[in-house]
LUMPAPA-589967 format. One record per atom (N, C-alpha, C): x negated, y, z negated. Coordinates in steps of 0.1 Angstrom, whole numbers, plus 2048, in hexadecimal, padded with zeros to 3 digits. Layout:
XYZ/...
# end
This chain:
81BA76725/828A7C721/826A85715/82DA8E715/82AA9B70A/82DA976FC/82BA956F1/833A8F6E2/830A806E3/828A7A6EC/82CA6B6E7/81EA656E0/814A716DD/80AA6D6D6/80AA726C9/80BA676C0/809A6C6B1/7FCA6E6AE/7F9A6C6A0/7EBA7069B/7E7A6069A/7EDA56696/7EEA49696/7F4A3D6A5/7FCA426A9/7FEA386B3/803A3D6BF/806A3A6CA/807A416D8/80FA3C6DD/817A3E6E8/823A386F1/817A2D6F7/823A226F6/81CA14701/811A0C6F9/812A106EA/803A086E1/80D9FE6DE/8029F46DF/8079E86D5/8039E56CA/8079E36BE/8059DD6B4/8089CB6AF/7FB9C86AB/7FE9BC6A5/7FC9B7699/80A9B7694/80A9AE684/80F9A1681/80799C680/80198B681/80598868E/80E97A693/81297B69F/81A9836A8/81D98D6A1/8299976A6/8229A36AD/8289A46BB/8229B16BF/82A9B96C2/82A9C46BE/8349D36BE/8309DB6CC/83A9E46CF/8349EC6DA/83B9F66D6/8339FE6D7/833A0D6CF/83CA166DC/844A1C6D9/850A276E5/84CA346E2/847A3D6E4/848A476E5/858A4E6E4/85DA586DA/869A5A6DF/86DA686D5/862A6F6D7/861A7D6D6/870A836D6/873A8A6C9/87EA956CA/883A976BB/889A8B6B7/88CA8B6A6/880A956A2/874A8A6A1/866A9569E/863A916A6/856A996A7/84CA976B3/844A8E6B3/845A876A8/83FA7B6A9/845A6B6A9/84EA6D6AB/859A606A8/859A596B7/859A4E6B0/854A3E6B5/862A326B6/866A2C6C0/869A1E6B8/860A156BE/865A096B5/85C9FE6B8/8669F26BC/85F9EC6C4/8679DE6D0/8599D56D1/8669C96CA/8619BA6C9/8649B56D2/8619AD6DE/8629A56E6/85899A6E5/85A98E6DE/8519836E0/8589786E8/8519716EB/8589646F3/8609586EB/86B9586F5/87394E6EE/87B9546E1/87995F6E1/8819676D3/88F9756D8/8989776D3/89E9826D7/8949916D4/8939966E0/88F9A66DE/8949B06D1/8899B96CD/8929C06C5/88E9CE6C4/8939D46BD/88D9E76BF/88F9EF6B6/8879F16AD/88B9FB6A2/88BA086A3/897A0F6A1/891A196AB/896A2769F/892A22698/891A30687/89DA3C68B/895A4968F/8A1A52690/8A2A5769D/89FA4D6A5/8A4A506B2/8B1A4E6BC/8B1A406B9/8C1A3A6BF/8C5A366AF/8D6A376B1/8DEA306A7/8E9A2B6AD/8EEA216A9/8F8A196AF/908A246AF/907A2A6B9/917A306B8/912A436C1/906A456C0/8F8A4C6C0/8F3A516BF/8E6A5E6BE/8DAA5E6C0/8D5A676B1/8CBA6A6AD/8C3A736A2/8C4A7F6A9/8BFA886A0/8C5A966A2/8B6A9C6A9/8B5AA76B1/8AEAAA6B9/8A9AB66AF/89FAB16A4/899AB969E/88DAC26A0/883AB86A8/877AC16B1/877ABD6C3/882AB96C3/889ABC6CE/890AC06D6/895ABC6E2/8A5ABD6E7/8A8AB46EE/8B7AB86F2/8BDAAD6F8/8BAAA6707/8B1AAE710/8A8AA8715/89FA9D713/895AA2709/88BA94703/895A8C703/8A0A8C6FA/8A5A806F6/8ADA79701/8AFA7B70C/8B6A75718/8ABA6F71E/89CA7471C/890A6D722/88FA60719/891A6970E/888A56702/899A4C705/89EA4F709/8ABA4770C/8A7A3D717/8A4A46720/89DA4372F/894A3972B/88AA3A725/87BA36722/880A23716/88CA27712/88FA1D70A/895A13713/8A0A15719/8A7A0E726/89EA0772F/893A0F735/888A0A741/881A01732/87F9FF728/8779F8721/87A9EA71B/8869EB71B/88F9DE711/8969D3712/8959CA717/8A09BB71E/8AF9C1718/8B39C1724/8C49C2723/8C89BE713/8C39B270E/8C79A6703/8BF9AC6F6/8B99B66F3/8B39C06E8/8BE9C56DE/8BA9C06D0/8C19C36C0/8BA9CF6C1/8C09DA6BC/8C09E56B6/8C09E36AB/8B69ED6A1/8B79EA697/8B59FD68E/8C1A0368F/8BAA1468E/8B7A1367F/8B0A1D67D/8ADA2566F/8B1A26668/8BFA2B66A/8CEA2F664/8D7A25668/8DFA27661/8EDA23663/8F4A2F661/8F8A3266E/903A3F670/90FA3A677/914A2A67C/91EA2A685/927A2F67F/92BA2F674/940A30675/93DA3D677/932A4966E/933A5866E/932A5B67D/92EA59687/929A59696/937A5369C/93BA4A69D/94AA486A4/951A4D69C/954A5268F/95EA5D68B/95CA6A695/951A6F695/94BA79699/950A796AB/94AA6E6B0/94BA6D6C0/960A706C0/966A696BA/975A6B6BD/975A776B8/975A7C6B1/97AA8B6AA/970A916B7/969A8E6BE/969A976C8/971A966D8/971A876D9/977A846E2/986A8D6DF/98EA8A6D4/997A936D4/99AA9E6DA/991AA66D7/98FAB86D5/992AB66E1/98BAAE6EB/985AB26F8/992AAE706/99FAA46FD/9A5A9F705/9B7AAD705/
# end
């Protein structure tokens, strides 16, 4: 896939720090090199850091991207994650993002 290789780490690498292993996401768009990382160990709740790509309310801004890529690494996140996965974004943008989503829902109704 096009963007999902950095200079350091690749879509689908794993990383391990001490017993913890990370799986590296490819998720090309914010930059072209942006990653999150998903914990899934056994016996533990799933989790997903996912910096400036998803945010709870959502997404990072399509800076070496568009809004294509970003419907793929959506795609690419969903096919990747147990239903039961913590989010954990970068930011904290909710209340600015559901202000945002209503004041548009508004306009639109």
């Amino acid at each position: 896939c096009e963007g999902t290789k950095g200079p350091y780490l690749e879509h689908d690498q794993e990383l391990s720090v001490g017993s913890i292993t990370l799986r590296c996401i490819g998720c090309p768009c914010h930059t072209k090199g942006s990653f999150c990382f998903y914990i899934h160990q056994p016996g533990c709740t799933p989790v997903l850091f996912t910096g400036d790509t998803l945010f709870l309310g959502g997404c990072g801004a399509c800076f070496e991207g568009n809004n294509t890529q970003m419907l793929r690494n959506f795609a690419r996140i969903l096919r990747t994650c147990d239903p039961e996965t913590l989010v954990f974004p970068g930011h904290e943008y909710t209340t600015m993002l559901a202000a945002s989503n209503a004041t548009g829902l508004q306009e639109t109704v």
